[in-house]
C-alpha positions as CSV (number, residue, x, y, z in Angstrom):
1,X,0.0,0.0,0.0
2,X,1.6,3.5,-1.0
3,X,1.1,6.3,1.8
4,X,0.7,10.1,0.9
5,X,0.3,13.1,2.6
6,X,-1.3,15.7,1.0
7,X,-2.5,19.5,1.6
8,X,-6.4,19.6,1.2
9,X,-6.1,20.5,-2.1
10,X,-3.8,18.1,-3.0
11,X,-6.2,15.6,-1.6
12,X,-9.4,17.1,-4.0
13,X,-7.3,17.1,-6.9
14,X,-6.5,13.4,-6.2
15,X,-10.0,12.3,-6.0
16,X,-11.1,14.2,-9.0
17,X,-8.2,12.6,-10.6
18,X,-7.6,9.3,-9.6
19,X,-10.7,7.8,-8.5
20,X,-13.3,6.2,-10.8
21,X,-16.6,4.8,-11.0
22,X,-16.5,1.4,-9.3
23,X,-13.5,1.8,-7.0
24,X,-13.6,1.5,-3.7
25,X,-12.6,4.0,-1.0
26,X,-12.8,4.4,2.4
27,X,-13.2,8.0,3.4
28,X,-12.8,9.8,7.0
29,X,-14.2,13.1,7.5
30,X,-15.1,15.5,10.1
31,X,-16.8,12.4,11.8
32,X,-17.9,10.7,9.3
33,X,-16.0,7.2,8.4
34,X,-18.0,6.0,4.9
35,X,-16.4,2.6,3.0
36,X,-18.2,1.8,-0.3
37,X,-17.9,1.9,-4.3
38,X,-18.4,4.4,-6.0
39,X,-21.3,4.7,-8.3
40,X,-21.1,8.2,-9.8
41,X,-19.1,11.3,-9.9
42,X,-20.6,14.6,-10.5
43,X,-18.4,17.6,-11.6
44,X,-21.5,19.7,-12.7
45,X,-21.9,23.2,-11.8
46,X,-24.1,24.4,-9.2
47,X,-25.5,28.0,-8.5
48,X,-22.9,29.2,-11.0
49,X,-19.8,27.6,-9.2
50,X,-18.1,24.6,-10.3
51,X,-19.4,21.3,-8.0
52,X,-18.1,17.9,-7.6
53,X,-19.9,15.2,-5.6
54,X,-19.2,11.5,-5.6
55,X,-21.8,8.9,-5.1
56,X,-21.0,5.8,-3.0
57,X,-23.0,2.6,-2.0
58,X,-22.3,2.1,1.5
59,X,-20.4,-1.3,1.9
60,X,-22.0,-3.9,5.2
61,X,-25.4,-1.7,4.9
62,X,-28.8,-3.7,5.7
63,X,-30.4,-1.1,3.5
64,X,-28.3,-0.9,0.7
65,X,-28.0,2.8,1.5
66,X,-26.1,5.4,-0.8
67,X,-24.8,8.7,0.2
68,X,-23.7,11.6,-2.0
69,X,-20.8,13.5,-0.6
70,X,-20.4,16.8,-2.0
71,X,-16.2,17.1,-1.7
72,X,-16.2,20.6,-2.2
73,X,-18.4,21.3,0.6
74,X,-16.2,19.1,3.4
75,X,-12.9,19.5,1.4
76,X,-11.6,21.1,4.8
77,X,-12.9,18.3,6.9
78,X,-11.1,15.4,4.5
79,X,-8.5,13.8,7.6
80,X,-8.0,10.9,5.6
81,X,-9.0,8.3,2.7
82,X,-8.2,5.0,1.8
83,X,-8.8,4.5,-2.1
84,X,-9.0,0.7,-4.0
85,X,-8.3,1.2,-7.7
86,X,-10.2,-1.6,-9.8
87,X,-6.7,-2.2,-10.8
88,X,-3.3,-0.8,-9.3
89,X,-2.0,-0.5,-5.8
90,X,-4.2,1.0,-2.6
91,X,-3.4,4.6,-1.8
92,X,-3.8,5.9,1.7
93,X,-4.1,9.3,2.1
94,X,-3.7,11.2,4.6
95,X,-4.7,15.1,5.0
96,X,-2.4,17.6,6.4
């Protein structure tokens, strides 16, 4: 597993990079932990200002729950992610 540590925008540009639809990620924020696949990433604009939300179906759910994460909104509260490429090596990131 490679480690990082990354500013907070580091960490946004990684995600809107790197991560695709049907990896896997753990993410930590304020004090929320969420660990699923992704389904869907958004980079649409919203009230004139650029957006960019990720989709992800909550792993070990009994109600198959999704939630919708709107990265630009928490960016500041990102302290860490985990992310599972369909194929490569597992990145852990780590915000500072």
């Amino acid at each position: 597993m490679k480690k990082l540590e990354l500013t907070v925008k580091e960490a946004v540009d990684y995600l809107k990079e790197n991560v695709g639809i049907h990896d896997r990620i753990e993410i930590s924020y304020n004090r929320i932990f969420a660990e699923g696949e992704i389904l869907n990433m958004d980079f649409s604009e919203y009230f004139g200002k650029p957006g960019f939300k990720m989709l992800i179906s909550l792993d070990e759910s009994d109600l198959g729950a999704t939630i919708e994460i709107d990265v630009y909104e928490v960016q500041d509260d990102i302290i860490e992610f985990v992310h599972y490429p369909r194929e490569g090596e597992e990145i852990d990131v780590t915000v500072v």
